[in-house]
Residue frames as a rotation matrix with the C-alpha (Angstrom) as fourth column:
UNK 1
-0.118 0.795 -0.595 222.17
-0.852 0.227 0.472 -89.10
0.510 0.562 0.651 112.88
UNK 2
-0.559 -0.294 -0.775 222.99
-0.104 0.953 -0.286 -92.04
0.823 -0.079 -0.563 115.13
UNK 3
-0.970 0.100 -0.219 221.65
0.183 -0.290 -0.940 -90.58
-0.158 -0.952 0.263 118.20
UNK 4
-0.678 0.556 -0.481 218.79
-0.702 -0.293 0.650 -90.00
0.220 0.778 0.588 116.24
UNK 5
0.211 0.459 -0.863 217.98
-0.315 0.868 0.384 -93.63
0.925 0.191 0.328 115.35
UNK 6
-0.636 0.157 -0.756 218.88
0.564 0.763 -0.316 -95.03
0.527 -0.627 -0.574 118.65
UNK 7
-0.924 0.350 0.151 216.74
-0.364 -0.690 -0.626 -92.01
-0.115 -0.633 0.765 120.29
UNK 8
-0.224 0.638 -0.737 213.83
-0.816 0.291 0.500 -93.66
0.533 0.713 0.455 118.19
UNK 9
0.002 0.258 -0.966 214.33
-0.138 0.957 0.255 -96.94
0.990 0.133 0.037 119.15
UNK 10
-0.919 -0.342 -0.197 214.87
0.190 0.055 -0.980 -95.91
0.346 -0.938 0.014 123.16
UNK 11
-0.771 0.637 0.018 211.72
-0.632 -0.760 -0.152 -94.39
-0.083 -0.129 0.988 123.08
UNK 12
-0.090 0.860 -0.502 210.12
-0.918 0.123 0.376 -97.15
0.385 0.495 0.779 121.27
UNK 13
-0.556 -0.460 -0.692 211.51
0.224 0.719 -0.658 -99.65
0.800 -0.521 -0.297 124.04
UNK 14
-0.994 0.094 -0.060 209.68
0.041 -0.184 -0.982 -97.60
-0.103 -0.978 0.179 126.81
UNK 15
-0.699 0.356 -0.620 206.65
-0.708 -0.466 0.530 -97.84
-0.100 0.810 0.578 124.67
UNK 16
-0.162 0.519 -0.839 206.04
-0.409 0.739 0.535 -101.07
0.898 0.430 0.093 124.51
UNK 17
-0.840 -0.394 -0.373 205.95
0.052 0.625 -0.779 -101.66
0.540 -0.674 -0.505 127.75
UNK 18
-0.472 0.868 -0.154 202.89
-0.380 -0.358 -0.853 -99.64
-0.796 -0.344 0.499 128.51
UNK 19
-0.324 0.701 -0.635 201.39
-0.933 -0.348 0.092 -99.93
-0.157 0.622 0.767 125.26
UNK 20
-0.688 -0.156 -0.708 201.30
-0.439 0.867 0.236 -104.04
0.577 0.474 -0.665 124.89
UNK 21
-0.341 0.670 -0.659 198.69
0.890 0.456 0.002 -104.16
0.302 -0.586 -0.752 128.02
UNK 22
-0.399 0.473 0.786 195.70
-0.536 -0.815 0.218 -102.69
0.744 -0.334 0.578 129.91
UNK 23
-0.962 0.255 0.097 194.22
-0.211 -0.472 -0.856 -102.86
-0.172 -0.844 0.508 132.59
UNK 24
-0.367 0.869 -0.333 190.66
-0.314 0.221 0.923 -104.99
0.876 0.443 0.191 132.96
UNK 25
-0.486 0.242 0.840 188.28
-0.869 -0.031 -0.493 -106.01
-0.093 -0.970 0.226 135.23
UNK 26
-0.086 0.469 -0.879 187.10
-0.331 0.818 0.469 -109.52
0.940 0.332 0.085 135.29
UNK 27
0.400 0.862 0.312 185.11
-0.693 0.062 0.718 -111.58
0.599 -0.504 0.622 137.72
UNK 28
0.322 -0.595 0.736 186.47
-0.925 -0.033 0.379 -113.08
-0.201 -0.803 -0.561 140.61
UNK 29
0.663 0.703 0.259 186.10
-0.373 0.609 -0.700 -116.61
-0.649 0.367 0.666 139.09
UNK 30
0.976 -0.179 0.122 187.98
0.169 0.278 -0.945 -116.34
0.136 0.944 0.302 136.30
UNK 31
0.674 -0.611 0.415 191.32
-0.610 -0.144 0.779 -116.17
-0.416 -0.778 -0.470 138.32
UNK 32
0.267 -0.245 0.932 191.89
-0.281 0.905 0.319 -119.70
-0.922 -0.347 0.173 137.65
UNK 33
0.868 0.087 0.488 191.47
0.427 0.370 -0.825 -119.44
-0.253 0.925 0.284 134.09
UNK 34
0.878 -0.186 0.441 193.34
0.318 -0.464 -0.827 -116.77
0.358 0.866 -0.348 133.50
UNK 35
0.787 -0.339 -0.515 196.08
0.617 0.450 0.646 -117.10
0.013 -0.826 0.563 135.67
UNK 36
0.718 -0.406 0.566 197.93
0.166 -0.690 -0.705 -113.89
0.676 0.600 -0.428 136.11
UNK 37
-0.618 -0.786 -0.031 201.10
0.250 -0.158 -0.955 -112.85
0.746 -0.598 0.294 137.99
UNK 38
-0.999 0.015 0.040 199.12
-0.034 -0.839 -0.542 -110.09
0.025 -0.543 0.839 139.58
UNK 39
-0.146 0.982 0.116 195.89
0.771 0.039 0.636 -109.47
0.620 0.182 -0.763 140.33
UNK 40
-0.853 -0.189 0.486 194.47
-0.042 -0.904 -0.425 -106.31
0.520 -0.383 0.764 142.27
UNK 41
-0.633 0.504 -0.587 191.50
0.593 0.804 0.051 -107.03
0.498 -0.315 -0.808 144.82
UNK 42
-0.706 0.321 0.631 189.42
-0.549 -0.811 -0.201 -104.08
0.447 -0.488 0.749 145.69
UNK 43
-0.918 0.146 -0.369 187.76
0.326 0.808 -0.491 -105.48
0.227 -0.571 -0.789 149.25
UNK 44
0.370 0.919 -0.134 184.13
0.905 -0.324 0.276 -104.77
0.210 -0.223 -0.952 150.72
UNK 45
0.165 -0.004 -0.986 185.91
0.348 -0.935 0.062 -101.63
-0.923 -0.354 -0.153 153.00
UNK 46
0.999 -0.028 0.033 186.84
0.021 -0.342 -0.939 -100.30
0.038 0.939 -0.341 149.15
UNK 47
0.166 -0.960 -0.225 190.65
-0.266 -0.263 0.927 -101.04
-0.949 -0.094 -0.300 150.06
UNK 48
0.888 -0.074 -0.455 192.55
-0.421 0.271 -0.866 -102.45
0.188 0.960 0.209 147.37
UNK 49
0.334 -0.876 0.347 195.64
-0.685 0.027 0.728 -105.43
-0.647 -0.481 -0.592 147.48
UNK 50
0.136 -0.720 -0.680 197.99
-0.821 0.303 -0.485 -106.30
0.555 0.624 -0.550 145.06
UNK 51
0.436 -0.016 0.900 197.86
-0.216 0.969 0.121 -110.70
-0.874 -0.247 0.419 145.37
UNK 52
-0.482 -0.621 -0.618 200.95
-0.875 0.309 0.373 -112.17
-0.041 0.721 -0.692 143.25
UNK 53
-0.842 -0.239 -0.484 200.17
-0.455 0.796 0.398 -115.51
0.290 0.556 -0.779 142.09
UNK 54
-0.383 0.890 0.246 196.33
-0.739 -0.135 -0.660 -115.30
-0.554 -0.435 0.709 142.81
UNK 55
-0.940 0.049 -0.338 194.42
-0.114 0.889 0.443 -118.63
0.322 0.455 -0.830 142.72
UNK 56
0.004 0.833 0.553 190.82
-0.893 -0.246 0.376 -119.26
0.450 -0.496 0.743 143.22
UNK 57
-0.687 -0.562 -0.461 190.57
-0.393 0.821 -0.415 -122.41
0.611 -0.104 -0.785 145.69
UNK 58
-0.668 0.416 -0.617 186.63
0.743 0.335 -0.579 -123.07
-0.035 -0.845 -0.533 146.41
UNK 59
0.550 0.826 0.123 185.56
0.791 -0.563 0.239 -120.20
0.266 -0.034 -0.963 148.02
UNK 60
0.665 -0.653 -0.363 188.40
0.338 -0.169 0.926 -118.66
-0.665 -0.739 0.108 148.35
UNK 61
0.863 -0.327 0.386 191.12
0.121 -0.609 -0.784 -116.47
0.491 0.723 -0.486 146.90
UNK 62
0.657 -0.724 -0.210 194.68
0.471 0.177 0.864 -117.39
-0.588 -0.667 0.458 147.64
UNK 63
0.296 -0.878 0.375 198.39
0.671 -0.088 -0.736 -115.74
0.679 0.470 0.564 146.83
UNK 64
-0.139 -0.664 -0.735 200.88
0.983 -0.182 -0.021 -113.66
-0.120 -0.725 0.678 148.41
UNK 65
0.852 0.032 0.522 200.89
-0.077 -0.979 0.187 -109.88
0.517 -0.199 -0.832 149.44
UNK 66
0.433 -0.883 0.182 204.46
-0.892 -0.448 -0.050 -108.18
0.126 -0.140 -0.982 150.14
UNK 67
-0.418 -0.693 -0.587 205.90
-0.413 0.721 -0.556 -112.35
0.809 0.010 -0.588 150.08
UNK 68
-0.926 -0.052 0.374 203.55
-0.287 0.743 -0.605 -113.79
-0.246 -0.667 -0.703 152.50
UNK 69
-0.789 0.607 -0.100 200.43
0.498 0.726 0.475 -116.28
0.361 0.325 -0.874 152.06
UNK 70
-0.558 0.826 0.079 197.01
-0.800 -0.510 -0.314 -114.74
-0.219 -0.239 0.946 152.28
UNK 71
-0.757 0.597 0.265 193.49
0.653 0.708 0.270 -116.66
-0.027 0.377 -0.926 152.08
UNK 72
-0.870 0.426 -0.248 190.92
-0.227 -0.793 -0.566 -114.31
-0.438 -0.436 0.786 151.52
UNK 73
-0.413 0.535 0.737 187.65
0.483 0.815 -0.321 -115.55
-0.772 0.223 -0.595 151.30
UNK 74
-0.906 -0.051 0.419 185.67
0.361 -0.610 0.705 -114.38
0.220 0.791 0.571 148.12
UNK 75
0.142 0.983 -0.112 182.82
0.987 -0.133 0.087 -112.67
0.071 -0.123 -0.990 150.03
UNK 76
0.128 -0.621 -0.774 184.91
0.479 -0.644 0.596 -110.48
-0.868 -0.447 0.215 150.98
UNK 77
-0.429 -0.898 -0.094 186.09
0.607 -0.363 0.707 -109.70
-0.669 0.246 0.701 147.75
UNK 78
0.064 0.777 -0.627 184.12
0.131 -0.629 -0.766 -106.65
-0.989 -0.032 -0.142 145.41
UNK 79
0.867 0.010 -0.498 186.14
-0.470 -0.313 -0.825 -106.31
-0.164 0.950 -0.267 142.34
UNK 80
0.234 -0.879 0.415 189.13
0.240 0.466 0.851 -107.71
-0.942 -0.100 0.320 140.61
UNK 81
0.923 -0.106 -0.369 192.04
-0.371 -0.494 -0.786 -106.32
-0.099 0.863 -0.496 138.21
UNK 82
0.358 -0.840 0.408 194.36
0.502 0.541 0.675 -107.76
-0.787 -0.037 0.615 136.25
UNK 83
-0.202 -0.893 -0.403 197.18
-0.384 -0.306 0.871 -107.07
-0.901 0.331 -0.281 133.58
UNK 84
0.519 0.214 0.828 195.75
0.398 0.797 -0.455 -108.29
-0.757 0.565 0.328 130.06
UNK 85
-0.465 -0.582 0.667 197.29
0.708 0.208 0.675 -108.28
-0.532 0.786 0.315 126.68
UNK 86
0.337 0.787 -0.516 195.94
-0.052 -0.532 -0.845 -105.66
-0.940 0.312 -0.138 124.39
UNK 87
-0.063 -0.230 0.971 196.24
0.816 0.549 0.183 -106.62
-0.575 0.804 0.153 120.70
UNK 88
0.594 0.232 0.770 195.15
0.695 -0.630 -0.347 -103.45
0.405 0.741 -0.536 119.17
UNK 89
0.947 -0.259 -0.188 197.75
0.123 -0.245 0.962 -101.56
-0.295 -0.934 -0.200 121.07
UNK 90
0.220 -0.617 0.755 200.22
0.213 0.786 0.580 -103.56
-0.952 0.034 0.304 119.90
UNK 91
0.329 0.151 0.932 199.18
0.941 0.037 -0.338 -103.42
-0.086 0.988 -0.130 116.47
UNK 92
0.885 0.324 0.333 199.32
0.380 -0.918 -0.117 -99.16
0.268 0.230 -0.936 116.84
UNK 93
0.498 -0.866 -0.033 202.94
-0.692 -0.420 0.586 -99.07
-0.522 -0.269 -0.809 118.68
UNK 94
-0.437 -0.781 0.446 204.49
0.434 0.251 0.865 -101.18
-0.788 0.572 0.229 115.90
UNK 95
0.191 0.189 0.963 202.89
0.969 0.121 -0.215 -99.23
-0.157 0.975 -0.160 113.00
UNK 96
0.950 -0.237 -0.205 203.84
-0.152 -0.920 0.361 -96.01
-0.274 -0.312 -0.910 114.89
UNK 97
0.265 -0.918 -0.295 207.01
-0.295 -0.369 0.881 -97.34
-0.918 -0.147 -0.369 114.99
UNK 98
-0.095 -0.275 0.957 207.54
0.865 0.454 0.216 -98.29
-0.494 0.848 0.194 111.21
UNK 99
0.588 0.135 0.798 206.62
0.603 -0.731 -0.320 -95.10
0.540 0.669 -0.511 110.11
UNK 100
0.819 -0.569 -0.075 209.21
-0.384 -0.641 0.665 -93.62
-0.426 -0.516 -0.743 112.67
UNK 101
0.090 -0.654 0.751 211.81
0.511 0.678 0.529 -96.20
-0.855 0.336 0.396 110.89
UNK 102
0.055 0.113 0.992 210.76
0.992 0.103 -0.067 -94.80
-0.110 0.988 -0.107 107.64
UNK 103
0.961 0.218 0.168 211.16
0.182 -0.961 0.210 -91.40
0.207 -0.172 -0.963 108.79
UNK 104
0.175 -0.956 0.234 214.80
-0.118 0.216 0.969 -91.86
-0.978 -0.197 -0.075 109.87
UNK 105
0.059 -0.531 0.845 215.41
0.696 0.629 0.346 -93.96
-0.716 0.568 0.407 106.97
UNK 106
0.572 0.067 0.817 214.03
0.669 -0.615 -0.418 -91.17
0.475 0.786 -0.397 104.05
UNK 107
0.934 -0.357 -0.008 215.96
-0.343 -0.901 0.266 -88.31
-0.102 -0.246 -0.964 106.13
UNK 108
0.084 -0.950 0.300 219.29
-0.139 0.287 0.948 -90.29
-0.987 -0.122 -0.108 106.60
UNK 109
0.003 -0.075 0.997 218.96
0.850 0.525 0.037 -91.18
-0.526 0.848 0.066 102.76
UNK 110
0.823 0.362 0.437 218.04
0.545 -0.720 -0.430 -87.56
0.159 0.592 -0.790 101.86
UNK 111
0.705 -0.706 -0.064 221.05
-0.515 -0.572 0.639 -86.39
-0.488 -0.417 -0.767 103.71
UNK 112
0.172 -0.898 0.406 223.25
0.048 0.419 0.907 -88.85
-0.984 -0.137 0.116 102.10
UNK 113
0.245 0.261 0.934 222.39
0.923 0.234 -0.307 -87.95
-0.298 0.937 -0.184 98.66
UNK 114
0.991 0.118 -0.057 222.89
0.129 -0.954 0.271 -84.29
-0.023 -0.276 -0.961 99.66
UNK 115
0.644 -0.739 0.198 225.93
-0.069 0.201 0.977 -85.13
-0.762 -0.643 0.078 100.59
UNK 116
-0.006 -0.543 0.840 227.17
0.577 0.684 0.447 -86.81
-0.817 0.487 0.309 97.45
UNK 117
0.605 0.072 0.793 226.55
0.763 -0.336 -0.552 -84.09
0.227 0.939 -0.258 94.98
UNK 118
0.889 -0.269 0.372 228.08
-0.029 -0.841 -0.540 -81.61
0.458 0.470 -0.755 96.66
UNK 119
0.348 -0.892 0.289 231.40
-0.410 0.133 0.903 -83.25
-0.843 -0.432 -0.319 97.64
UNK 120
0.775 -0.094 0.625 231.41
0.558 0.568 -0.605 -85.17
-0.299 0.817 0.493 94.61
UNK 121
0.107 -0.662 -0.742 234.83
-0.084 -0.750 0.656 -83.87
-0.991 -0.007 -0.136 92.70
UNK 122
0.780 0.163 0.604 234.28
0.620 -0.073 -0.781 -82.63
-0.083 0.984 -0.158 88.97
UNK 123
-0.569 -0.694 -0.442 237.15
0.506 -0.718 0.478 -81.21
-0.649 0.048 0.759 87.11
UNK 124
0.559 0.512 -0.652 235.01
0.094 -0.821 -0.563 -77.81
-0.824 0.253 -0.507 85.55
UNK 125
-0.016 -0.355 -0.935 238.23
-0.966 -0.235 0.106 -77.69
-0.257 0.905 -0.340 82.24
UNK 126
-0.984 -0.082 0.160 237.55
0.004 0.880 0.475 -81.20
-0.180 0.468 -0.865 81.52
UNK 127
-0.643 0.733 0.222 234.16
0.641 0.357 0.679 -80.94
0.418 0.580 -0.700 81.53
UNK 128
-0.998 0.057 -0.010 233.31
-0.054 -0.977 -0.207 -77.45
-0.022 -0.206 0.978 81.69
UNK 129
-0.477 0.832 -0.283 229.33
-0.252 0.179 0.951 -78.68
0.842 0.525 0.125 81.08
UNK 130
-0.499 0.025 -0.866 228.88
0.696 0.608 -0.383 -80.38
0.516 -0.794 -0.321 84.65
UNK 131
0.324 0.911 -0.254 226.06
0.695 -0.047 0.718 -79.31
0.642 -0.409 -0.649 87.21
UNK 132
0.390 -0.530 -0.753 228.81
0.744 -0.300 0.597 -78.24
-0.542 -0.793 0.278 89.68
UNK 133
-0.584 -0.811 0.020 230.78
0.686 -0.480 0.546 -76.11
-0.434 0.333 0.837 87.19
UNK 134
-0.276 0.245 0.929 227.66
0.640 -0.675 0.368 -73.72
0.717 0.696 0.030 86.05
């Protein structure tokens, strides 16, 4: 039953990593505000480069690709994605998991009640009436 519950809770560990963000597009602009690790830059040719610590500076889009400095100007640039929180997500991979908790919990309890009646030790000539003894 242990393997069980920690199978649960491995599961609900790789979970949250995906489920706690998505994936948005927002306007080149709003860099500055929203100042993510990462940002994804899809250019005029329709490439597409991954810019850690992406600032807007001007006219201009600055941060690093594979650890070295980039300036790329924002004509250049066509689209931009970033990593954002997703609240309702969230909300759906922790009420998944409570009702996986509570699933565990009513089986391990149902088993442990199981358990207890029929190990339980009744002497049957003392009290020849008992559940166990008919």
């Amino acid at each position: 039953m242990r393997a069980v519950l920690m199978g649960c809770v491995l599961a609900l560990a790789a979970f949250a990593g995906i489920a706690c963000h998505t994936m948005a597009s927002v306007p080149v602009n709003q860099l500055g505000t929203l100042k993510p690790s990462r940002a994804w830059l899809t250019m005029g040719d329709q490439s597409v480069i991954e810019l850690a610590g992406p600032q807007v500076m001007g006219d201009t889009v600055v941060g690093y690709v594979k650890g070295e400095y980039h300036e790329l100007p924002m004509a250049n640039v066509k689209g931009v994605t970033v990593q954002k929180a997703s609240p309702l997500k969230t909300a759906g991979l922790v009420a998944s998991g409570l009702v996986v908790l509570g699933g565990v919990a009513y089986v391990i309890s149902s088993s442990a009640n199981k358990a207890d009646t029929s190990t339980s030790m009744v002497d049957c000539q003392v009290n020849p009436n008992a559940s166990v003894c008919m």
